[in-house]
N, C-alpha and C positions, 0 to 999 in steps of 0.2 A: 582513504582514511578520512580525510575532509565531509565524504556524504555521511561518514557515520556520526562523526560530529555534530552535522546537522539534525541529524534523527533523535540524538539523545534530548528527551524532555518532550517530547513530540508526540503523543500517540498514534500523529493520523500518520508520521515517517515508518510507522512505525509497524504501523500496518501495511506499506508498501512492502516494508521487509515481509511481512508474512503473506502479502500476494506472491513479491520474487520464490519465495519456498514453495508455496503452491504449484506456479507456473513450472519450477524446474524439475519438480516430484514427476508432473504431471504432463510433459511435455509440449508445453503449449506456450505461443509468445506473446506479448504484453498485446500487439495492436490486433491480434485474432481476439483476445482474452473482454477487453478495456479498448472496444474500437470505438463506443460513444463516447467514453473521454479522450480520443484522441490519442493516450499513450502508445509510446511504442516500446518504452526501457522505463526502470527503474527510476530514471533522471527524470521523466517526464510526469512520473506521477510523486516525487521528492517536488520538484517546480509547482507541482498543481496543492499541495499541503503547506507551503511557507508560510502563507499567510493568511490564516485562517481567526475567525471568530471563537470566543471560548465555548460557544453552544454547538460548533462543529468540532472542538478539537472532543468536548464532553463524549459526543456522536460516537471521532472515533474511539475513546476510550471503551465507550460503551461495551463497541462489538468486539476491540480486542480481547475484553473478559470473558468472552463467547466464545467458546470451542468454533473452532473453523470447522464448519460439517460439509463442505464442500468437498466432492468424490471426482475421480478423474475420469468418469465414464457418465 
């Protein structure tokens, strides 16, 4: 309950949620996915968006307005 708290108002948390959907569609886990940043869970890339710049939170707002065209093959 608490991580979704932190996500609300967030885009780049926000986006993590929309990689966790990806990754579970798609069977695949965070440090195979997201091994250059180092993630291995949802908590690690929630850690990596806290504290962010408005020109990176823009960034991610950007891409969340982007269909996610990412396929699992």
């Amino acid at each position: 309950m608490f991580l979704l708290l932190l996500a609300c108002g967030n885009p780049c948390m926000d986006l993590c949620q929309r990689h966790e959907v990806y990754l579970d569609e798609c069977g695949y886990g965070w440090s195979t996915v997201f091994a250059d940043e180092g993630w291995t869970s949802i908590e690690d890339c929630y850690d990596a968006q806290s504290e962010l710049s408005d020109k990176e939170l823009d960034t991610c707002a950007q891409e969340l307005s982007e269909p996610d065209e990412r396929s699992c093959y």
